[in-house]
C-alpha positions as CSV (number, residue, x, y, z in Angstrom):
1,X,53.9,29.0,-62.9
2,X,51.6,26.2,-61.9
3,X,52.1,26.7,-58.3
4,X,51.4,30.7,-58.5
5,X,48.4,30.0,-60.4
6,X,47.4,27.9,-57.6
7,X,47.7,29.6,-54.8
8,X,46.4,33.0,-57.3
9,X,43.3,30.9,-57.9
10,X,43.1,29.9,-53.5
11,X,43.2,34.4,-52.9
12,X,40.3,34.4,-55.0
13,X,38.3,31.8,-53.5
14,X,39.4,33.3,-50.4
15,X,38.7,36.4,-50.9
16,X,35.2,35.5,-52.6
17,X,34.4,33.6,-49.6
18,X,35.0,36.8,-47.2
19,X,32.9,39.1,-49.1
20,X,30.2,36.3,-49.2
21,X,30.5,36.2,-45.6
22,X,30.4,39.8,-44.6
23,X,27.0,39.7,-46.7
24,X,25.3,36.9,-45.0
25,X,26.3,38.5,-41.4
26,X,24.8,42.1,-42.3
27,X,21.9,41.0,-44.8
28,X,18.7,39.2,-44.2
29,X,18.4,36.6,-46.6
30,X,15.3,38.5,-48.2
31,X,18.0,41.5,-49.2
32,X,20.4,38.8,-49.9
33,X,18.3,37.1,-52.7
34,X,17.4,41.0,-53.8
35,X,20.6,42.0,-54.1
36,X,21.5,38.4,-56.2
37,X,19.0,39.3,-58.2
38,X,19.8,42.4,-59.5
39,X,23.7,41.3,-60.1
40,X,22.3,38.2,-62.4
41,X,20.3,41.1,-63.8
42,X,23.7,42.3,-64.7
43,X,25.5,39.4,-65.6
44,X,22.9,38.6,-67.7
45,X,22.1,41.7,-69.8
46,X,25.9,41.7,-70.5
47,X,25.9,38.3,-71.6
48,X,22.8,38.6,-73.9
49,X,24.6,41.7,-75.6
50,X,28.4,40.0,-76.0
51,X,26.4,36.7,-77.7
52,X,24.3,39.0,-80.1
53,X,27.8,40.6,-80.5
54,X,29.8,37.4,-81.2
55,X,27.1,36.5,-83.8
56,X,26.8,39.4,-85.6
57,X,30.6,40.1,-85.9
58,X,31.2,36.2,-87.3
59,X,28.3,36.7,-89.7
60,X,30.2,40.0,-90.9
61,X,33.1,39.0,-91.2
62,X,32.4,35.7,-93.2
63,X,29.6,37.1,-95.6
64,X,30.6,40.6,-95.9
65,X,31.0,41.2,-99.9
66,X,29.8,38.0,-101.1
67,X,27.0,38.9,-102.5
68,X,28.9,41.4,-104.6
69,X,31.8,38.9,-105.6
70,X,29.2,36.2,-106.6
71,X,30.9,33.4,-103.9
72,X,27.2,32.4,-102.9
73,X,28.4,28.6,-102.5
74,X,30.5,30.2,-99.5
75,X,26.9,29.9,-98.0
76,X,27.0,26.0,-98.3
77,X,29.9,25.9,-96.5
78,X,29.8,28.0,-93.7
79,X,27.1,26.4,-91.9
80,X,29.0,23.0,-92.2
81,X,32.1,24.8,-90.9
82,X,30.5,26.2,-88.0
83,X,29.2,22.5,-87.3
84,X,32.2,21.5,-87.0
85,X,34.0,23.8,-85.5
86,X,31.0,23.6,-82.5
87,X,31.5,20.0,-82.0
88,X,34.9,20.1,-81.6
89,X,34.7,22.5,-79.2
90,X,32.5,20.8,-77.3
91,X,34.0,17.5,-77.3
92,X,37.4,18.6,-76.4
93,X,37.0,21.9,-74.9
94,X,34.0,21.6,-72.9
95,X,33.7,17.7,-72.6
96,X,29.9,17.7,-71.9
97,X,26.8,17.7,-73.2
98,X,25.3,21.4,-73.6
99,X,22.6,20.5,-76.3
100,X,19.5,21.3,-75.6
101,X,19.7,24.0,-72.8
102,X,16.1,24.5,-71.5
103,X,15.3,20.9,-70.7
104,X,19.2,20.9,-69.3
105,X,17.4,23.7,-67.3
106,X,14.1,22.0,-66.3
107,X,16.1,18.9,-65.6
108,X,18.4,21.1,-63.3
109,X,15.4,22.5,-61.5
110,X,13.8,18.9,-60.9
111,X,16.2,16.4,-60.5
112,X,19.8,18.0,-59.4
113,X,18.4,20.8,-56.6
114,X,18.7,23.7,-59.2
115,X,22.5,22.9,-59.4
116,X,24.0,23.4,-62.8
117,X,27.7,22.9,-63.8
118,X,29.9,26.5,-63.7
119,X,30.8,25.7,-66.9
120,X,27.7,26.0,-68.4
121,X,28.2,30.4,-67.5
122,X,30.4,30.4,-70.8
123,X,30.2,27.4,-73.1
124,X,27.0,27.7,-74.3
125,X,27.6,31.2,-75.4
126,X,30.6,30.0,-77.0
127,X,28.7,27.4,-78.9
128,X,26.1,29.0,-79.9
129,X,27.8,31.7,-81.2
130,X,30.0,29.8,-83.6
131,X,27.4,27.7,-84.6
132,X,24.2,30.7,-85.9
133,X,27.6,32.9,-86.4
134,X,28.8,30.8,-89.5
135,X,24.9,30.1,-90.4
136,X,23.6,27.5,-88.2
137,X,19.9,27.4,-89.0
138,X,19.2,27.5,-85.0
139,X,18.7,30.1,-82.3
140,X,20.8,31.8,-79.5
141,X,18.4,32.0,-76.9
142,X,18.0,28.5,-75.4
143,X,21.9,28.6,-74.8
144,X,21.7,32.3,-73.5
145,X,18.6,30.6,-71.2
146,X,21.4,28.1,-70.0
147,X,24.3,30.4,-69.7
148,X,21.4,32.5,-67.6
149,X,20.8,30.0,-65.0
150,X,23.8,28.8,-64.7
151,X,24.7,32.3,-63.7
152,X,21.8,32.3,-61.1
153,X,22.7,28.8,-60.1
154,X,26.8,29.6,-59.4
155,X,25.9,33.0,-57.4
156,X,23.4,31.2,-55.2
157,X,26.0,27.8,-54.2
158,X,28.3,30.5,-53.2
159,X,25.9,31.9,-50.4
160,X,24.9,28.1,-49.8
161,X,21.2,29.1,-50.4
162,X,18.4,26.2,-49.6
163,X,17.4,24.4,-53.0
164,X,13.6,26.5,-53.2
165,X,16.0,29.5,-53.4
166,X,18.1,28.2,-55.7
167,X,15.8,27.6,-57.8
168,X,13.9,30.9,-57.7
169,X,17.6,32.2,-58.7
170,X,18.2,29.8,-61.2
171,X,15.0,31.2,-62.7
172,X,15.9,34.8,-62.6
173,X,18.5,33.6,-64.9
174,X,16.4,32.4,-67.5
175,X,14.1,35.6,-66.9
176,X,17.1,38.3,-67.7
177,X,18.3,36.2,-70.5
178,X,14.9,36.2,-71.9
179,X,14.3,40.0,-71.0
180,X,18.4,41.0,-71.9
181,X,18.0,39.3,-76.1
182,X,14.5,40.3,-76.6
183,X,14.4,43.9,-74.8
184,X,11.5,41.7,-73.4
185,X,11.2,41.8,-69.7
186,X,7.4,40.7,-68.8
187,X,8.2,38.1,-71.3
188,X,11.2,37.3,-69.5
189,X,9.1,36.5,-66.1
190,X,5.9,34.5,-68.0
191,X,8.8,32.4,-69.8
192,X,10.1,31.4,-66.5
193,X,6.4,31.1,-65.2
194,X,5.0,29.2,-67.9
195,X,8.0,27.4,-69.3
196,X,10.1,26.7,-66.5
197,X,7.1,26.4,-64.1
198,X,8.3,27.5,-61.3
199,X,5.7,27.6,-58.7
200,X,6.2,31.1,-57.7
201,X,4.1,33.5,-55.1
202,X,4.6,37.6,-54.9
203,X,7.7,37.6,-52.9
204,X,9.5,35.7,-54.8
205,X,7.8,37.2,-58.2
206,X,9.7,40.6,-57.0
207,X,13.3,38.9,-57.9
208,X,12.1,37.8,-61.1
209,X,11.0,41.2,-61.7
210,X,14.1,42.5,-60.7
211,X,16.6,40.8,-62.4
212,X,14.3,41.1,-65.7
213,X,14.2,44.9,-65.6
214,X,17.9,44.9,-64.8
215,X,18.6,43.1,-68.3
216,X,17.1,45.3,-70.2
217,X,18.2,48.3,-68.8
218,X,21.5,47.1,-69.5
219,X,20.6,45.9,-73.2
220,X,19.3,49.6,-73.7
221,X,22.6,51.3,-72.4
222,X,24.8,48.9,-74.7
223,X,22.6,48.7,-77.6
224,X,19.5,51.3,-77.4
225,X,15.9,51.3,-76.6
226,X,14.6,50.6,-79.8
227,X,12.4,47.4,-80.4
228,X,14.1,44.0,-82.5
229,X,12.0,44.5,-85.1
230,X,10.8,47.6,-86.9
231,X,6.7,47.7,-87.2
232,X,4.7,50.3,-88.0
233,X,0.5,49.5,-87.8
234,X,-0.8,50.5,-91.1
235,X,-4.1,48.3,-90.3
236,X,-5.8,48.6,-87.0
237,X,-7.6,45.3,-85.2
238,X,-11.1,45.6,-86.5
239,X,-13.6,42.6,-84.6
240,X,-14.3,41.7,-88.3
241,X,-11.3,40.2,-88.2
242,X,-11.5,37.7,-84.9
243,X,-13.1,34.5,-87.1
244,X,-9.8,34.4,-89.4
245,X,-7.8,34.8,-86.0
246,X,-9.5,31.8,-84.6
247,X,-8.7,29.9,-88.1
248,X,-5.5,31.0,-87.7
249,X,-4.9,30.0,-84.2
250,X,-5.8,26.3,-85.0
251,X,-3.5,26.9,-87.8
252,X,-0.9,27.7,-85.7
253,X,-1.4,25.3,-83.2
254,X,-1.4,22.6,-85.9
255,X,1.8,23.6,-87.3
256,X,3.0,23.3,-83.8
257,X,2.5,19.7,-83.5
258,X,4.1,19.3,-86.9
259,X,7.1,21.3,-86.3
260,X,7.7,19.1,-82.5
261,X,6.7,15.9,-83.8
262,X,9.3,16.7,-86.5
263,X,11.9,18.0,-84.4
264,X,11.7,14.7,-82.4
265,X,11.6,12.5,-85.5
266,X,14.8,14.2,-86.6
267,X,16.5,13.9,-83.2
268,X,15.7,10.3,-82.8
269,X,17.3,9.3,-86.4
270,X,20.3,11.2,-85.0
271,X,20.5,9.8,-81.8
272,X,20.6,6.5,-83.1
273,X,24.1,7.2,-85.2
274,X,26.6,6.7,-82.5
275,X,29.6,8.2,-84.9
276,X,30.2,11.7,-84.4
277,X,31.5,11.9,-87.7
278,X,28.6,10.1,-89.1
279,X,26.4,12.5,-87.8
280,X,28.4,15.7,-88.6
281,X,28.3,14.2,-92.6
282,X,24.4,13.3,-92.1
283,X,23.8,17.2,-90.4
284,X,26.0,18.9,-93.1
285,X,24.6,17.7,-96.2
286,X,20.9,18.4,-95.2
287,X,21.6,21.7,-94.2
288,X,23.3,22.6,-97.0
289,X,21.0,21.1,-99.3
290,X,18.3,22.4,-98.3
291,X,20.3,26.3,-97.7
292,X,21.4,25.8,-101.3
293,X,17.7,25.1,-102.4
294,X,15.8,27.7,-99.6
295,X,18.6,30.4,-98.8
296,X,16.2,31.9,-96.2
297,X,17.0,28.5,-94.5
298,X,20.5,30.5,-93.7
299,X,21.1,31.2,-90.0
300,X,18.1,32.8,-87.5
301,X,16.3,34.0,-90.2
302,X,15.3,37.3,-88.5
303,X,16.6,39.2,-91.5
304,X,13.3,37.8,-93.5
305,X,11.4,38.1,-90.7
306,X,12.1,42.1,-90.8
307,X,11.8,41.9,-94.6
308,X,8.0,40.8,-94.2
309,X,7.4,42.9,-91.6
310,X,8.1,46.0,-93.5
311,X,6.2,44.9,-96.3
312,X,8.9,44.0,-98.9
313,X,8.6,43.2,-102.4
314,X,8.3,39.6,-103.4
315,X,11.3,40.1,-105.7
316,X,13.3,41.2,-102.4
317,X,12.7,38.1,-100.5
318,X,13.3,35.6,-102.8
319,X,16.3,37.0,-104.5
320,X,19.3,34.6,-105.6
321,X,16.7,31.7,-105.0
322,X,15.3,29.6,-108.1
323,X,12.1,31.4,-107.4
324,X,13.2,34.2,-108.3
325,X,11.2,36.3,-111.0
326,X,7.7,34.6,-110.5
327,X,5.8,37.2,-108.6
328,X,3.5,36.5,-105.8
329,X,2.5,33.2,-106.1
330,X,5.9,31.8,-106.4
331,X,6.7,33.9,-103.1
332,X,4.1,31.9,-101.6
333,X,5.2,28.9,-102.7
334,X,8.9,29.6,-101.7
335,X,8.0,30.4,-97.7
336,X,5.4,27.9,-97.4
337,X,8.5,25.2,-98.4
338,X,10.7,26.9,-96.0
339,X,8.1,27.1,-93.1
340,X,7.7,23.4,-93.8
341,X,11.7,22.7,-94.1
342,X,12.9,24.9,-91.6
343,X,12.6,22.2,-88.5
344,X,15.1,20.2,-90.8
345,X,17.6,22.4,-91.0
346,X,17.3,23.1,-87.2
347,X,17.7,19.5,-86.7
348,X,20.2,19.0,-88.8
349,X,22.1,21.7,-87.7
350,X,22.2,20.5,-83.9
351,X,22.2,16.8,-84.4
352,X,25.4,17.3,-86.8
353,X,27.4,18.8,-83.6
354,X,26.3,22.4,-83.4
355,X,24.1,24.2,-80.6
356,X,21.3,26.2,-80.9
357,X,17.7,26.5,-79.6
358,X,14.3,26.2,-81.3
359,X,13.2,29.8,-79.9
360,X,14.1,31.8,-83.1
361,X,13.1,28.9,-85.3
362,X,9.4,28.9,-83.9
363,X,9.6,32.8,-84.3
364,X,10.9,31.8,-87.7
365,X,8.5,29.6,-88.5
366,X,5.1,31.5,-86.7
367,X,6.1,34.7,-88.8
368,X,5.8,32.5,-92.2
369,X,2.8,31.1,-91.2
370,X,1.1,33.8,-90.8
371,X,2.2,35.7,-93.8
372,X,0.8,32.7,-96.0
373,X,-2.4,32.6,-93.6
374,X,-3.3,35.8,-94.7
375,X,-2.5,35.8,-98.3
376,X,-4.5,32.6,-99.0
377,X,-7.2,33.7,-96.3
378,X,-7.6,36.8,-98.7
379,X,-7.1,35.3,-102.4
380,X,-9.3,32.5,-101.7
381,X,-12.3,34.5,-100.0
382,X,-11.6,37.6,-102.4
383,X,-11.1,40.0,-99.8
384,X,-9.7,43.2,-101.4
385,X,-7.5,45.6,-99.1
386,X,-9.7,47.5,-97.7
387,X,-12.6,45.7,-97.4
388,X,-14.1,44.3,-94.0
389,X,-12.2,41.1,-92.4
390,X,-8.9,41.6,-94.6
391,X,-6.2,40.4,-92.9
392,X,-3.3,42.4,-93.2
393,X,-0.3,40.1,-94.0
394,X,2.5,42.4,-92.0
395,X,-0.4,42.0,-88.7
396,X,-1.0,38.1,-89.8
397,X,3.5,37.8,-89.2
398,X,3.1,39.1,-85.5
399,X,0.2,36.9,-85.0
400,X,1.7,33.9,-86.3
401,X,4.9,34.5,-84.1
402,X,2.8,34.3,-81.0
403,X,0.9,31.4,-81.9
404,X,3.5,29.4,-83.0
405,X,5.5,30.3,-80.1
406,X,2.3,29.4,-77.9
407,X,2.0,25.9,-79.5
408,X,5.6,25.0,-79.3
409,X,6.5,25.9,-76.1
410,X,2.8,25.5,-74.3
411,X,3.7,29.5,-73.4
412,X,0.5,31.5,-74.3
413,X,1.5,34.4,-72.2
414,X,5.2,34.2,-73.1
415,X,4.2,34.3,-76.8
416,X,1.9,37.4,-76.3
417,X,3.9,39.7,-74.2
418,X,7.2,38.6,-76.1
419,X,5.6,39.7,-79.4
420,X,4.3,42.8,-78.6
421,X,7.2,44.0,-76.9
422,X,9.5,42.9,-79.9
423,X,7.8,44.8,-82.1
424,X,6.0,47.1,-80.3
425,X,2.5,46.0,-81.4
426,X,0.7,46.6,-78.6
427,X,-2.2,47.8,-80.5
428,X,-2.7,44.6,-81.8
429,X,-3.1,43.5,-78.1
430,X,-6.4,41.6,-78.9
431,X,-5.8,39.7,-81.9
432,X,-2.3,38.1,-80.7
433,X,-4.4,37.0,-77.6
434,X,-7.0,35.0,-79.6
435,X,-4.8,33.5,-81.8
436,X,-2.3,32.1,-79.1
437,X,-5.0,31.0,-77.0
438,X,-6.5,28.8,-80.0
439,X,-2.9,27.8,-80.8
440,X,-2.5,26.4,-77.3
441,X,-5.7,24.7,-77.0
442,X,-5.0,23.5,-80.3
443,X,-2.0,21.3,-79.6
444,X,-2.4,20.6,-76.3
445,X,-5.2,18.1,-77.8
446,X,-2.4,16.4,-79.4
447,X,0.9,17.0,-76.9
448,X,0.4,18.0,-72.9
449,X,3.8,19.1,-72.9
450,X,6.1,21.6,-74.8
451,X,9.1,20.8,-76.7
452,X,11.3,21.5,-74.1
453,X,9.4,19.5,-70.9
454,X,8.1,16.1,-73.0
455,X,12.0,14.6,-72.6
456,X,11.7,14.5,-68.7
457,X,8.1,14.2,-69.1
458,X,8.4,10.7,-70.7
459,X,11.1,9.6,-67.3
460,X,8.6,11.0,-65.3
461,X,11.2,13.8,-63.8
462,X,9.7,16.9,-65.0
463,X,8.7,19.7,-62.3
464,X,5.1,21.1,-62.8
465,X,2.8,23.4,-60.7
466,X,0.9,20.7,-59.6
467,X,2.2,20.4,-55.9
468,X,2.2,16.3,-55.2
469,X,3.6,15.8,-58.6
470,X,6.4,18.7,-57.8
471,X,7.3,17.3,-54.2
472,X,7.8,13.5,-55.6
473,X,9.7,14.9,-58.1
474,X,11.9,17.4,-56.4
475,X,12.5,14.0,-53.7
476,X,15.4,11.7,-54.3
477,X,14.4,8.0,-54.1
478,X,18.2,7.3,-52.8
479,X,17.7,9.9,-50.0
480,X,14.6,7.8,-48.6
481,X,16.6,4.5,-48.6
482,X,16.7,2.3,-45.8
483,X,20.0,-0.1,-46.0
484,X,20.2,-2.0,-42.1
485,X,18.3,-4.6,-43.4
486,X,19.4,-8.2,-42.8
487,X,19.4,-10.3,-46.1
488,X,18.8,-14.0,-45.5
489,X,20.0,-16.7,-48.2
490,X,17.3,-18.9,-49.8
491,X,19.9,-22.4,-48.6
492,X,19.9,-21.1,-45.0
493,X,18.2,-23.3,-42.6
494,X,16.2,-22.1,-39.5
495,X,19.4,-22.0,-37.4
496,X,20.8,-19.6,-39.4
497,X,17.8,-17.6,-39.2
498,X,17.5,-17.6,-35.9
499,X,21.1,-15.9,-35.3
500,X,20.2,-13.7,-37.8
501,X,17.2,-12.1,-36.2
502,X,19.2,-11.9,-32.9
503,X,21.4,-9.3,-34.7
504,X,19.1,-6.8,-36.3
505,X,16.2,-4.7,-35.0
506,X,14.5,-5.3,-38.2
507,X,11.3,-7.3,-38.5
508,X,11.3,-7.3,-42.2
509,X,14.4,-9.9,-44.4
510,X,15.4,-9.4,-47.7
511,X,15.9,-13.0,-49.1
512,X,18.5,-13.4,-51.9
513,X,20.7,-15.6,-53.8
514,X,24.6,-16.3,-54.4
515,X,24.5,-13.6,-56.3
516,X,22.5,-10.8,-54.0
517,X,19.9,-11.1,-56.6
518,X,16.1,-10.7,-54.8
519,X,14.0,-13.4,-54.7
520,X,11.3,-13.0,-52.3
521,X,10.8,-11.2,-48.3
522,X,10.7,-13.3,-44.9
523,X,9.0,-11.2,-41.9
524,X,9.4,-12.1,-38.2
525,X,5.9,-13.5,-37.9
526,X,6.2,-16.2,-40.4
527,X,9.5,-17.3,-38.7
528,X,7.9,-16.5,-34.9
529,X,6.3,-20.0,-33.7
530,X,9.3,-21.9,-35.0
531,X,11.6,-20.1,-32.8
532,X,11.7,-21.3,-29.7
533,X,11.7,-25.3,-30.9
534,X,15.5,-26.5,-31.5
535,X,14.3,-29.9,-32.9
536,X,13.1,-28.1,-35.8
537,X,15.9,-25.6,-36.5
538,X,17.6,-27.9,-39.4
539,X,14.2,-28.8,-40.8
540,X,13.1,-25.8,-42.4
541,X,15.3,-23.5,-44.6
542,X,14.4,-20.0,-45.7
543,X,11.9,-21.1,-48.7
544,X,9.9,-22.3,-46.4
545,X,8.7,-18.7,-44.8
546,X,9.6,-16.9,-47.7
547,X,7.0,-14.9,-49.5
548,X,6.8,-12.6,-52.8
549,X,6.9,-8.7,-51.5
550,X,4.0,-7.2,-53.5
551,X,5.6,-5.2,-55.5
552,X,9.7,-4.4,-56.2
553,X,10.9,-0.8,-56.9
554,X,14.1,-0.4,-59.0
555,X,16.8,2.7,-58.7
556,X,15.0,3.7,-62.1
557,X,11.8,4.5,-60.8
558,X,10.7,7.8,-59.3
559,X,9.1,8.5,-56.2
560,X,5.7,9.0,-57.8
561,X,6.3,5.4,-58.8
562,X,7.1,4.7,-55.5
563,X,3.9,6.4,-54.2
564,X,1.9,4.6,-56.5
565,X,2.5,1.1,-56.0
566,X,2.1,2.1,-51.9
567,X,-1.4,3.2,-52.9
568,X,-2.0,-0.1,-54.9
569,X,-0.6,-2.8,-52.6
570,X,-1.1,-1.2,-49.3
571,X,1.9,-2.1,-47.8
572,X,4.3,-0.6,-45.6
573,X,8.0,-1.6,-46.8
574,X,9.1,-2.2,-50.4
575,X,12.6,-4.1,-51.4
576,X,14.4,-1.6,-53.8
577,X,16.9,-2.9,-55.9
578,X,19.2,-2.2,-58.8
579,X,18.9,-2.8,-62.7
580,X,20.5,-6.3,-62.4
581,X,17.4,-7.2,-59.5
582,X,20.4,-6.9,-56.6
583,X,18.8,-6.1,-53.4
584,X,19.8,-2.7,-52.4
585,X,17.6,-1.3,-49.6
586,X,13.7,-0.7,-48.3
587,X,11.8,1.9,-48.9
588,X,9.1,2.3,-45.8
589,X,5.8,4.3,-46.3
590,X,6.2,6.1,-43.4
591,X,9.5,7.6,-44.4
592,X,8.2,8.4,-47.9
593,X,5.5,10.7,-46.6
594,X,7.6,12.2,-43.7
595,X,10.0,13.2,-46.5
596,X,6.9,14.8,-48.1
597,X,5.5,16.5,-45.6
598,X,8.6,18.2,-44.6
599,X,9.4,19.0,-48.2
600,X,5.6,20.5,-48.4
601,X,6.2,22.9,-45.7
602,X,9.2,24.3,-47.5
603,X,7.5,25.0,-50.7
604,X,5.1,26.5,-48.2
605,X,7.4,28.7,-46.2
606,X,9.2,29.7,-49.7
């Protein structure tokens, strides 16, 4: 059996390899990248509607009749199931990390030439799917954003595209993921724009284009053309409104910075427990305290969303809770703890072993804050419906969805075009703009980068649109490593030397010790007069012309390090060498900026 399956599995490749061939031979790689394009279009919209699927069928199945049967304490344990179900999945199915799926991206994209692992095209979905199926308080769509570019990323190794290309594919995964769960396609191309930062021009927008209309064509076809969430404009944007949608923008942008700075809090107390099973106890329990307490807590949360936006009773939304039965202000009360709580139980959720993104979350969270935004803006400056600069609270929810997706994610264009295709809102084109334009500027005071981009940001290996910082980042410090270099020993005396500079073409010597450790630089000049003079050559030893380089690069740093201490010390070799200080090569300023220049014409030419 194990021998068919092998030589089944080398037809395929075979086989795949041929058709890949007869493509290259008869398509220019312009058509080629089209035509990739629209299949991860595809791939995508199919995979966005099988993960929606997968959820919704789990949730069914598990919670269908509860309510009925009065089992609400099932709800406590679901989550905590699907926890643990996820991590062991992960751990001994998929045997790598797949937390955290956009940064995996934008880690992809800057450090590993766009290359993502193939497995990456299904066990994300997987994940994700048991995890928000059985209540995980976490979204689908970072995986789905994974699952997309790994897509993009697998069909482009097989034509053995150039890295720029690869890239550009990888993003028209992330696009039609985007554009195949929202029904969102502009959205889908500003995520990858604003996000992912791709620095893209119009030939290469075209693909993104492609692949994002693609999705969605193929989300209507499966599961109609109708918008996620049901909204109906009873209140039209009136410029009475636009100093409460300022107010609300820094509102937004404020919460923001709670809800990261939170999020990171939470996953640093996590990654300091080393157990697996101490963190799946330490996820569980908050989650299912805090579900037990706040049951809107309980999965993506879109259900309230929809319940807000179609203006449902407070006695609706806080049903089953222990606020139940005390009217408005206890409605208040009840979302303004979960809007507060709800980057807990996201936390929680992934740092106990399941996987999820923060996308629906920040939805989540922007639609609260805008609902209690508006009732408090109104109640406290007496506003009656109807009068000028009320703001309506099912308008406020849209609002608050785009700024809190502008704040988190530093995606101002992303939030507005994602919102108003979600819901259809377009009429309320104006005040969505204002208030995720204030809710960017807002946080960006505080944080420079999003959620997603601060983890590379901090190792200095994030890609941005700023070109030197993208081309010292997209270059491998290893690549520019020069190794024929000679190393000298501090106890050698000139003899020694002398035989050694016979025997390279080098002018520069790494000195070391026993143990290959660095300890300083000897050039040919120091060592030059002393040459030619025999009667000296057991006189000096190599301490004697050695000297301390001016400054020493490690395998950690990054070539914008590199390029830094070039700038500061002027000089025109540096010793590399590892974590323990062994000498491992030079790095030469020349080669550096030869490396750049011909990487510069290639973001050019792409």
């Amino acid at each position: 059996m194990k021998g068919m399956s092998l030589r089944w599995r080398r037809r395929e490749v075979g086989l795949l390899d041929s058709l890949t061939g007869w493509f290259v031979r008869r398509w220019s790689s312009r058509q080629i990248v089209l035509g990739l394009s629209l299949v991860v279009g595809l791939w995508t919209g199919l995979v966005a509607f099988v993960l929606k699927w997968l959820v919704d069928a789990i949730r069914v199945l598990l919670t269908q009749g509860i309510t009925d049967s009065g089992q609400l304490w099932l709800y406590l344990v679901f989550p905590a199931v699907g926890i643990l179900l996820t991590s062991l999945f992960i751990r001994y199915a998929v045997r790598d990390d797949i937390s955290h799926g956009v940064t995996k991206v934008l880690y992809a994209i800057s450090r590993k030439k766009a290359r993502i692992k193939p497995h990456n095209r299904w066990s994300s979905m997987v994940a994700s799917a048991i995890t928000i199926g059985f209540g995980g308080s976490v979204g689908a769509e970072a995986p789905i954003v994974l699952t997309g570019s790994a897509i993009g990323s697998d069909l482009g190794k097989r034509f053995h595209l150039p890295p720029q290309t690869l890239m550009l594919l990888v993003g028209c995964g992330a696009a039609g993921a985007v554009a195949g769960i929202f029904k969102a396609p502009i959205a889908g191309v500003m995520f990858v724009l604003e996000v992912l930062m791709l620095d893209l021009n119009m030939a290469s927008l075209l693909p993104l284009l492609v692949t994002s209309i693609t999705s969605v064509c193929v989300s209507y076809a499966l599961y109609g053309t109708g918008t996620m969430f049901d909204f109906s404009l009873e209140t039209a944007f009136s410029i009475n409104i636009i100093p409460a949608c300022v107010v609300l923008g820094v509102t937004c942008g404020l919460v923001s910075l709670y809800f990261t700075r939170s999020m990171n809090w939470m996953e640093g107390i996590f990654g300091r427990l080393h157990n697996p099973w101490l963190k799946f106890l330490l996820g569980a329990t908050v989650l299912g305290l805090l579900i037990y307490f706040l049951p809107a807590l309980y999965g993506e949360g879109y259900n309230v969303i929809g319940q807000l936006l179609q203006n449902a009773t407070a006695e609706e939304v806080v049903q089953n809770t222990l606020f139940s039965g005390g009217g408005q202000r206890a409605l208040l009360l009840y979302l303004a703890l979960v809007l507060l709580l709800k980057v807990f139980a996201s936390a929680a959720t992934n740092g106990g072993g399941g996987c999820g993104g923060v996308f629906a979350p920040s939805l989540f969270v922007g639609a609260l804050t805008g609902f209690v935004f508006a009732a408090l803006w109104n109640q406290l400056l007496g506003i009656a419906d109807g009068r000028a600069g009320h703001m309506s609270l099912q308008n406020c929810v849209l609002f608050g969805m785009a700024g809190l997706m502008s704040g988190v994610m530093h995606a101002p264009l992303t939030g507005i075009f994602l919102i108003a295709e979600l819901t259809g809102g377009y009429q309320l084109f104006v005040p969505i703009m204002i208030v995720s334009s204030v809710a960017y500027l807002t946080i960006n005071m505080f944080e420079p980068h999003s959620i997603y981009a601060m983890r590379l940001a901090r190792k200095g290996e994030l890609l941005t649109h700023d070109k030197d910082d993208a081309i010292l980042t997209v270059l491998n410090l290893g690549s520019l490593l020069e190794k024929d270099f000679s190393p000298v020993h501090t106890d050698w005396d000139l003899s020694k030397i002398i035989v050694t500079i016979v025997h390279s073409h080098r002018n520069i010597f790494p000195v070391v010790d026993s143990a290959g450790r660095l300890v300083g630089v000897m050039t040919l000049d120091s060592v030059r007069k002393y040459m030619f003079r025999p009667e000296l050559y057991h006189q000096y030893r190599v301490r004697s012309f050695m000297q301390t380089p001016p400054a020493v690069l490690t395998t950690a740093d990054t070539l914008k390090v590199a390029a830094q201490k070039f700038d500061e010390t002027r000089a025109w070799n540096l010793p590399v060498t590892d974590e323990q200080g062994r000498f491992i090569g030079f790095i030469s300023r020349s080669g550096l900026f030869s490396s750049y220049r011909k990487t510069l014409v290639s973001f050019t030419a792409e």
